[in-house]
MDAnalysis code that builds the backbone (N, CA, C; Angstrom):
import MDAnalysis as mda
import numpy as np

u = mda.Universe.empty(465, n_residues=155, atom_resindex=np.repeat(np.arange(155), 3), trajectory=True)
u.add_TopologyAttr("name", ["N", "CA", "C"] * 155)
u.add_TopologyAttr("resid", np.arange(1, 156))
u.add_TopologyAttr("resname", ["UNK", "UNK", "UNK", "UNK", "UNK", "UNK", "UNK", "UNK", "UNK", "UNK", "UNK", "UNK", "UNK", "UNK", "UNK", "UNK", "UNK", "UNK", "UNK", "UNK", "UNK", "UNK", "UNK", "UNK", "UNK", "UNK", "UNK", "UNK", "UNK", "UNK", "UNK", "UNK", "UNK", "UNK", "UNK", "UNK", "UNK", "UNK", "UNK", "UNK", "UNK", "UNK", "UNK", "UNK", "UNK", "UNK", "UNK", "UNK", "UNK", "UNK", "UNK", "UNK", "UNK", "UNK", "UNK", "UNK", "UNK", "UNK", "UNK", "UNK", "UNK", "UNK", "UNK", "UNK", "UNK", "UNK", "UNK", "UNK", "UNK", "UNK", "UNK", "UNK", "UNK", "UNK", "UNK", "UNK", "UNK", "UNK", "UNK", "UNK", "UNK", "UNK", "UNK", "UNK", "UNK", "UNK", "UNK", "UNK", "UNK", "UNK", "UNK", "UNK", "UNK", "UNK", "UNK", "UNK", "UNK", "UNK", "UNK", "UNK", "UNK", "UNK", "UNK", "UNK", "UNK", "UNK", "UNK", "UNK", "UNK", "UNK", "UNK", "UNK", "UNK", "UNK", "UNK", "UNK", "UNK", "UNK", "UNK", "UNK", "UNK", "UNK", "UNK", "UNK", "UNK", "UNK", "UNK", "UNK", "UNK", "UNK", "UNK", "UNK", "UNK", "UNK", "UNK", "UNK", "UNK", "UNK", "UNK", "UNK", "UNK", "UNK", "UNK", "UNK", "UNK", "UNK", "UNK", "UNK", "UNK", "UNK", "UNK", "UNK", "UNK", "UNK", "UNK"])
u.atoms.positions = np.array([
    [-31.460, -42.274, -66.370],
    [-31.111, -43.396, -65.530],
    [-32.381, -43.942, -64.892],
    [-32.995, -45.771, -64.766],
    [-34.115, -45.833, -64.361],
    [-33.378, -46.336, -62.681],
    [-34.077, -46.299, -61.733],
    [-33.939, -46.712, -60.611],
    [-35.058, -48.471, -60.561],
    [-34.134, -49.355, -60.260],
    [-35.330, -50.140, -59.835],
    [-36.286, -49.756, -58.858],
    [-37.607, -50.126, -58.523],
    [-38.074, -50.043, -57.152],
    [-37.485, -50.571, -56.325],
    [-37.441, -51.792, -55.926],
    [-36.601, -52.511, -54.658],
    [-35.693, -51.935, -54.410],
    [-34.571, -51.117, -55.162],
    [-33.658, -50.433, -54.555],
    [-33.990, -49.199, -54.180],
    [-34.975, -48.037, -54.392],
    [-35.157, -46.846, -54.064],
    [-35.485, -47.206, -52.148],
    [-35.316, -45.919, -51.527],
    [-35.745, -45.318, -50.896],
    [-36.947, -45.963, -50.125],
    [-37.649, -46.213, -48.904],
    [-38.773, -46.251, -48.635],
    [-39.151, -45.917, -47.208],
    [-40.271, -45.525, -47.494],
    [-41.060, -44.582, -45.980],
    [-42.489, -44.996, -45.869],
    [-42.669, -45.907, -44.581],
    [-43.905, -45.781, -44.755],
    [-44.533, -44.536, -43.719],
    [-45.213, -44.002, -44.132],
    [-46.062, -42.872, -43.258],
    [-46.926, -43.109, -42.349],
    [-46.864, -44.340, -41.785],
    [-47.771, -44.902, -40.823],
    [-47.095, -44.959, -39.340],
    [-45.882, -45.148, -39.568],
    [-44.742, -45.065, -38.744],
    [-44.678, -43.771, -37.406],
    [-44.835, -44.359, -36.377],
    [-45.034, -43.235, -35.173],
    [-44.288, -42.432, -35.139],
    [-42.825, -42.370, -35.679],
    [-41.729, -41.380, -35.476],
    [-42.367, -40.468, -36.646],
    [-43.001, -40.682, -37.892],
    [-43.411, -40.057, -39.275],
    [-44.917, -38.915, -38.465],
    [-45.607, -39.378, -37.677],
    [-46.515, -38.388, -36.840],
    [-45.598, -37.398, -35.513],
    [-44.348, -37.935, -35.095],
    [-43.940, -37.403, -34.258],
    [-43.145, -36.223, -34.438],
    [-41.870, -36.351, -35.712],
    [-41.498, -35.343, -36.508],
    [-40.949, -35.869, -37.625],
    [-41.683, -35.876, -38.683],
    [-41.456, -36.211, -40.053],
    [-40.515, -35.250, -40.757],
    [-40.127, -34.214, -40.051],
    [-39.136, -33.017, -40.986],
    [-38.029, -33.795, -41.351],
    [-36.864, -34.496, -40.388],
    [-35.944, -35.277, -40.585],
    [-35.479, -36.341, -41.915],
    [-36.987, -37.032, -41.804],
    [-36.866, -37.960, -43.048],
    [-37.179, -37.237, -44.048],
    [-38.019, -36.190, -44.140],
    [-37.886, -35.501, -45.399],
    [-36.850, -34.724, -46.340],
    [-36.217, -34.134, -44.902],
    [-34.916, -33.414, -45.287],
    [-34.290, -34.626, -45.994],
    [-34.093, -35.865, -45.133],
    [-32.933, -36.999, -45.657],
    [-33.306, -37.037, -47.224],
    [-34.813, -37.458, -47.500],
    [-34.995, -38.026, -48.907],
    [-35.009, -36.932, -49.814],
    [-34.973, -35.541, -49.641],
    [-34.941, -34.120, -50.059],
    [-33.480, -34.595, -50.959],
    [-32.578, -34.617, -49.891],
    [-31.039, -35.079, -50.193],
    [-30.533, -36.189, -51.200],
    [-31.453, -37.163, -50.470],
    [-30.309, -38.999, -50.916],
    [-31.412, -39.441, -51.836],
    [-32.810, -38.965, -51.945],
    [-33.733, -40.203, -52.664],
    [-34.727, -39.095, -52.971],
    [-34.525, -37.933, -53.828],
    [-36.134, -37.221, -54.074],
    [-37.787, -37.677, -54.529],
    [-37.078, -38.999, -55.088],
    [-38.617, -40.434, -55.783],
    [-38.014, -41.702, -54.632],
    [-39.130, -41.565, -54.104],
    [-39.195, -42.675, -53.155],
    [-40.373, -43.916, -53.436],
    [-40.394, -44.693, -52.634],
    [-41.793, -45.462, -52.360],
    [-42.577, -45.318, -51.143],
    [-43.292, -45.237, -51.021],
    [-44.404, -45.428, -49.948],
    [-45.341, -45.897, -50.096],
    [-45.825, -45.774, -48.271],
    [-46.802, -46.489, -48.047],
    [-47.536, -46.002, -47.591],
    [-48.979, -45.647, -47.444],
    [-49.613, -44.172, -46.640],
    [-50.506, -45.212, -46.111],
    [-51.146, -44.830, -44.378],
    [-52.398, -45.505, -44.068],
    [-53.515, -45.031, -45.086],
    [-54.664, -45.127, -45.385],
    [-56.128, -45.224, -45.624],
    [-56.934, -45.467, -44.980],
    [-58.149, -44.994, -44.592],
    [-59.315, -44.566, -44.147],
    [-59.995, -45.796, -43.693],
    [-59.641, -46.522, -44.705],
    [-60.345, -47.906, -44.882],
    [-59.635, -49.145, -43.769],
    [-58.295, -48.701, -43.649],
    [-57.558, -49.411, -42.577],
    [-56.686, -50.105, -43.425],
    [-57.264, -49.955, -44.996],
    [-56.466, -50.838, -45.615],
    [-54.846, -49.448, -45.893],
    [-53.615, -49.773, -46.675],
    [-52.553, -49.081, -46.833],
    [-52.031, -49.236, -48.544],
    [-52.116, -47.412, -48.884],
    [-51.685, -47.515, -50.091],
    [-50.653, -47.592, -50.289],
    [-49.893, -48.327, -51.674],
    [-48.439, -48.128, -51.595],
    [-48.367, -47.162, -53.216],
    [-47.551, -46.280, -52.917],
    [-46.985, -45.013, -54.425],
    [-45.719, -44.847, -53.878],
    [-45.642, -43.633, -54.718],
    [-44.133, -42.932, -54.891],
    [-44.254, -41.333, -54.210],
    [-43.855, -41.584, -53.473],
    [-43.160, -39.876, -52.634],
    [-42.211, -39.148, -53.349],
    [-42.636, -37.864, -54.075],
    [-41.872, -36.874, -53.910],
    [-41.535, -35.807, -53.434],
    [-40.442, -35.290, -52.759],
    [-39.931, -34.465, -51.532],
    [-39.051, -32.603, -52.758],
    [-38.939, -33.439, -53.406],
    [-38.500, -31.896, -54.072],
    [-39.465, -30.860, -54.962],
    [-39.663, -29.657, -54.285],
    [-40.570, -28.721, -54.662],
    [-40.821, -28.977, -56.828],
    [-39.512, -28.608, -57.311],
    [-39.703, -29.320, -58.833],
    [-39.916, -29.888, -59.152],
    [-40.244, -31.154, -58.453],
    [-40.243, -32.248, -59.365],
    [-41.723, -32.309, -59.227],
    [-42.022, -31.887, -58.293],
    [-43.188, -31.877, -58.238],
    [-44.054, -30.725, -58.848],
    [-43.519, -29.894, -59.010],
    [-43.917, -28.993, -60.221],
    [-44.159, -29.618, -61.415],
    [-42.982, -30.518, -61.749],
    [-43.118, -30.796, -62.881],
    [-43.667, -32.044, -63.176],
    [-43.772, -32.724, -62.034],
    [-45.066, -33.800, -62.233],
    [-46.738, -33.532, -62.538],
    [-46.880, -32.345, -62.006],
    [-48.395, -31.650, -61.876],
    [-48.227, -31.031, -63.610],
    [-47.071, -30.969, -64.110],
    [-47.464, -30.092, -65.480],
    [-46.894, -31.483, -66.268],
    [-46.655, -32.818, -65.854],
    [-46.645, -33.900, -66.931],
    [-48.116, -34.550, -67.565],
    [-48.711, -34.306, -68.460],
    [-49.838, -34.954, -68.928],
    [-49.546, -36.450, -69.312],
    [-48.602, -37.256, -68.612],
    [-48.660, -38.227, -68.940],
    [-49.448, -39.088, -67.263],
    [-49.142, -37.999, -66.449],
    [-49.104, -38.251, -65.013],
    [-50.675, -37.699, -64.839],
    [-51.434, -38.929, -64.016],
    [-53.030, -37.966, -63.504],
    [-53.334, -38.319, -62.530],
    [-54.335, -37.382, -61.853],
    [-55.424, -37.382, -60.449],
    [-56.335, -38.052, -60.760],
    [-57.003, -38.446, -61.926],
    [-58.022, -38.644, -62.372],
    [-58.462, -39.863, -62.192],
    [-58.813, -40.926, -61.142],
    [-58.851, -42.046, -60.677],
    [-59.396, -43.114, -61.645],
    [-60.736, -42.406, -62.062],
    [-62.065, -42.528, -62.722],
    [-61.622, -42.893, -64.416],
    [-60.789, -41.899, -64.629],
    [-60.510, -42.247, -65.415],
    [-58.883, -42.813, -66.695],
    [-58.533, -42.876, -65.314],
    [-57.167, -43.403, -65.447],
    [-56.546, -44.635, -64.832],
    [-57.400, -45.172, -64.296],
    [-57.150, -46.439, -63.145],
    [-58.283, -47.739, -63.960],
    [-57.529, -48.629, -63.138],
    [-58.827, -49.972, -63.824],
    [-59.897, -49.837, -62.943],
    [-60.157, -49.083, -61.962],
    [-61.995, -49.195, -61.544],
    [-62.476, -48.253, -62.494],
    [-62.338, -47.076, -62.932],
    [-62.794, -46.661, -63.940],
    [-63.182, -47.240, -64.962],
    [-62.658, -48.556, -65.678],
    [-63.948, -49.066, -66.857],
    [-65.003, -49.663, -65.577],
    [-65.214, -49.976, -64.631],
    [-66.201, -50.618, -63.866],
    [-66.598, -49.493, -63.008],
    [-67.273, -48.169, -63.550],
    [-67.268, -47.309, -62.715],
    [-69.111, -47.269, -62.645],
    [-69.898, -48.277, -63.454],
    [-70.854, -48.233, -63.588],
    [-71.495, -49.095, -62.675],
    [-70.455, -50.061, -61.875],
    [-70.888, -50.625, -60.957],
    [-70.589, -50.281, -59.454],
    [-70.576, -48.818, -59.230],
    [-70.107, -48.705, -58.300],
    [-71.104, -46.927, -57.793],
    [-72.150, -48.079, -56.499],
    [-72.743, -46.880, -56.210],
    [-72.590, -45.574, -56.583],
    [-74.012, -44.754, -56.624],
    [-73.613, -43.339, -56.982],
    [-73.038, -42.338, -55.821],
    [-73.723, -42.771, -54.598],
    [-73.181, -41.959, -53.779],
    [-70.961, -41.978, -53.876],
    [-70.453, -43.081, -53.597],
    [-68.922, -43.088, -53.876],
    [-68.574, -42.960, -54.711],
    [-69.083, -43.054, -56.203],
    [-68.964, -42.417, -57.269],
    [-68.565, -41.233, -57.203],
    [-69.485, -40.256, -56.772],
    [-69.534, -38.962, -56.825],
    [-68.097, -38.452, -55.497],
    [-67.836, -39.551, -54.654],
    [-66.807, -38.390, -54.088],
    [-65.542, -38.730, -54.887],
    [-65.370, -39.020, -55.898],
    [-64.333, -39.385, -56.518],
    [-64.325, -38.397, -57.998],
    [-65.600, -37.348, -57.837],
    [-65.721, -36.316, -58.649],
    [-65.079, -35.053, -57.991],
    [-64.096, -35.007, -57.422],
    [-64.008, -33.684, -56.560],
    [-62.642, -32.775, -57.453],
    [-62.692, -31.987, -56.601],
    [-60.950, -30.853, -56.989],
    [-59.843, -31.389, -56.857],
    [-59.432, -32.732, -56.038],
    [-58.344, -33.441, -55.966],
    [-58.080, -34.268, -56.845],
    [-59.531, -34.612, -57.231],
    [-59.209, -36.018, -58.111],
    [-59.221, -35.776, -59.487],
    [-59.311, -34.314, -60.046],
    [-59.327, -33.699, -60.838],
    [-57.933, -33.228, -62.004],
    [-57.713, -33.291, -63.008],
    [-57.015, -32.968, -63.615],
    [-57.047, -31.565, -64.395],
    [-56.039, -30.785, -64.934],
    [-56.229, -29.314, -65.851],
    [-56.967, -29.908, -67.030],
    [-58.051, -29.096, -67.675],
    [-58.274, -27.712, -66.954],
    [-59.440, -27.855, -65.938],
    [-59.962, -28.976, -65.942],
    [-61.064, -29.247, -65.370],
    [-60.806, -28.951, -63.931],
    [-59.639, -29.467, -63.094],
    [-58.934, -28.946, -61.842],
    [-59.126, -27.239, -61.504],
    [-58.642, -26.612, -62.892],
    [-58.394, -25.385, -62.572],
    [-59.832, -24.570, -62.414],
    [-60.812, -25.287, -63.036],
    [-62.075, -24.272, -63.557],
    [-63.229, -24.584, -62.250],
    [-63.046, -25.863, -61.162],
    [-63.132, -26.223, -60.123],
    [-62.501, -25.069, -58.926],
    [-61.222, -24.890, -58.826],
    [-60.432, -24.410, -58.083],
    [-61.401, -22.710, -58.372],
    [-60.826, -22.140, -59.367],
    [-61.072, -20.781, -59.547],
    [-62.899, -20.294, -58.788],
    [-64.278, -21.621, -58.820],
    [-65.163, -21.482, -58.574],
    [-65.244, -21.479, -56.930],
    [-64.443, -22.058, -56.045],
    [-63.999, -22.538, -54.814],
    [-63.093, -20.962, -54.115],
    [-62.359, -20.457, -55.171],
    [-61.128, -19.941, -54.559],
    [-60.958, -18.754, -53.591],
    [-62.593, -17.886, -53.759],
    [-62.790, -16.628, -53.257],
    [-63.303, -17.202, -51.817],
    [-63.358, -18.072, -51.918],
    [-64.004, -18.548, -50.077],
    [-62.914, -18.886, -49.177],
    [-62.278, -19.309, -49.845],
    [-60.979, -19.800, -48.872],
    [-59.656, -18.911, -48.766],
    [-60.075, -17.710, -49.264],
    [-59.269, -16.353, -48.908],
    [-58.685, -16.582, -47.114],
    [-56.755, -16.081, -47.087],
    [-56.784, -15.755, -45.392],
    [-58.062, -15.741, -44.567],
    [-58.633, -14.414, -44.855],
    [-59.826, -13.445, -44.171],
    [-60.783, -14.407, -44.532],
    [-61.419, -14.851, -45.219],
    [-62.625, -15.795, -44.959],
    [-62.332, -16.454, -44.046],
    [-61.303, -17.808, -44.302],
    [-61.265, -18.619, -43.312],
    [-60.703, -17.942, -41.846],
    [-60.108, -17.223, -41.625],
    [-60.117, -16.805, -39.951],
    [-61.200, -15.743, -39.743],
    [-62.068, -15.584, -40.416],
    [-63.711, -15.204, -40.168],
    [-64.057, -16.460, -39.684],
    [-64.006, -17.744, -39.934],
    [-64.837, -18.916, -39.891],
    [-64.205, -19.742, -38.430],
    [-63.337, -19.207, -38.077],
    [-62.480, -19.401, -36.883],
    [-63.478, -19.937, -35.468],
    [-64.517, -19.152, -35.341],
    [-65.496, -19.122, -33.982],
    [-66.400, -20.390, -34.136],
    [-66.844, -20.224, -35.748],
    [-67.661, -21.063, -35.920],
    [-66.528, -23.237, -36.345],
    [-66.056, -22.700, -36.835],
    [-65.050, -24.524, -36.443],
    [-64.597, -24.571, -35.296],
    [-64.101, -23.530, -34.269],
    [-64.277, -23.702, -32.656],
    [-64.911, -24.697, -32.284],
    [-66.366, -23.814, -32.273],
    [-67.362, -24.501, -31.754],
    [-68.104, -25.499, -32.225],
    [-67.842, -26.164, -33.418],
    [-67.990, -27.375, -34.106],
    [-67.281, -28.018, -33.513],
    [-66.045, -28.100, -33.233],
    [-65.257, -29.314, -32.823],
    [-65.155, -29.258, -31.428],
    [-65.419, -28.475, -30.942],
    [-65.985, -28.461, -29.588],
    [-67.303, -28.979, -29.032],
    [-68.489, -29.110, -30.083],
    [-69.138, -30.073, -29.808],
    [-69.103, -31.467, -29.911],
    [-68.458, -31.655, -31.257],
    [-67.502, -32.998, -31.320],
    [-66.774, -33.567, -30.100],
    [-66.331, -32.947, -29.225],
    [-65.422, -33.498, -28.604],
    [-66.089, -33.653, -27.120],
    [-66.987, -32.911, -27.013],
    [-68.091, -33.237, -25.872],
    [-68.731, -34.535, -25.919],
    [-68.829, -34.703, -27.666],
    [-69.456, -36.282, -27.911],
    [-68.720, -37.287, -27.686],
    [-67.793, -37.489, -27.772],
    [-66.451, -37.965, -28.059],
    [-66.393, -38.226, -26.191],
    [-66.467, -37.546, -25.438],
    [-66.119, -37.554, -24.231],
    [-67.403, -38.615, -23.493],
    [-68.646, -37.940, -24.111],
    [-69.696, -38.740, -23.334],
    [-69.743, -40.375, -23.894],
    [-69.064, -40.497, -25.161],
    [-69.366, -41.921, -25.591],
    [-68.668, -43.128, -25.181],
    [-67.441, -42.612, -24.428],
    [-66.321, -43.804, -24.089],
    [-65.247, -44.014, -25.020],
    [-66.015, -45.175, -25.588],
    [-64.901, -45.940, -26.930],
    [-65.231, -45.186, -28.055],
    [-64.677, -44.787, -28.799],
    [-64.566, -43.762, -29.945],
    [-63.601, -44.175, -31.276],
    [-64.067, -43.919, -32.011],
    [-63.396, -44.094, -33.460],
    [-62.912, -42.895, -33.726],
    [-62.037, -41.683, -34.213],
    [-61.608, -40.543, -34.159],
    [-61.761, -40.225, -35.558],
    [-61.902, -41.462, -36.977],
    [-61.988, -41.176, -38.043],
    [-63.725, -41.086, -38.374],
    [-64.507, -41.521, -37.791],
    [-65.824, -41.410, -38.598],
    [-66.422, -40.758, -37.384],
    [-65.994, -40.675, -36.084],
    [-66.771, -39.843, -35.011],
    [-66.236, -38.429, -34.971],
    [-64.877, -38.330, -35.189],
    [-64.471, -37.068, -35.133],
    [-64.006, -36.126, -36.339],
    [-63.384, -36.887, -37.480],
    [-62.870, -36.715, -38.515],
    [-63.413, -36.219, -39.608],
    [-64.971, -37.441, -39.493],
    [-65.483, -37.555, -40.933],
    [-66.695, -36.351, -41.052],
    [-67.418, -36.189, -39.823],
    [-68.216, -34.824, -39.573],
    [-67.412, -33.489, -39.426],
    [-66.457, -33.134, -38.951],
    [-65.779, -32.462, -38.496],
    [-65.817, -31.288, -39.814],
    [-65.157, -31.584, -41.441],
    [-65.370, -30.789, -42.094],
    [-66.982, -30.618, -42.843],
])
């Protein structure tokens, strides 16, 4: 059965009640609409619009569809124009997210021993006190941006 778009489901995630407690609408579309549409903010200020899915399978089985990819670069139309597009943003569009199997997996497995429980709450004192200096800055500056003053250094 195809669903039109205009008739599915839609959420945008920008929505103050969606930061306040988003469990609700998830449960709902869990239920009445598991493929939705959305709309997510971006970094840029600008807003993406895709498809939300809320059920653990389907989303399983989207991650094991090879018709379906992460791969921006090379699955999207900026990818044939990827030669015009600085190297520095280039390259963050080379990462583990944007990545597809096996290339995803052989990424992940090189990454995976660091981000053990016990590593990261070893690393506990030290992101403390990172974002605790952050926020000293943040305090002395006044007007503040929270995405490139606090956000974008932060990891």
């Amino acid at each position: 059965m195809t669903v039109q778009a205009e008739r599915m489901a839609f959420t945008d995630l920008d929505d103050p009640l969606m930061f306040i407690d988003p469990f609700p609408r998830y449960a709902e579309l869990r239920r009445s609409a598991p493929v939705s549409r959305v709309r997510a903010p971006l970094a840029t200020g600008m807003r993406a619009k895709g498809y939300m899915l809320t059920r653990y399978d389907d989303v399983l089985a989207m991650h094991a569809d090879p018709r379906l990819s992460s791969d921006v670069m090379r699955n999207d139309r900026i990818g044939r124009l990827r030669w015009l597009i600085p190297k520095p943003i280039r390259l963050l569009t080379e990462t583990m997210a944007t990545k597809d199997d096996p290339e995803h997996q052989r990424l992940r497995r090189l990454v995976h021993k660091a981000f053990t429980p016990k590593r990261v709450a070893g690393l506990t004192d030290d992101i403390t006190c990172i974002a605790r200096e952050l926020i000293d800055q943040l305090a002395q500056a006044g007007e503040v941006d929270l995405v490139s003053d606090f956000a974008v250094p932060f990891p």
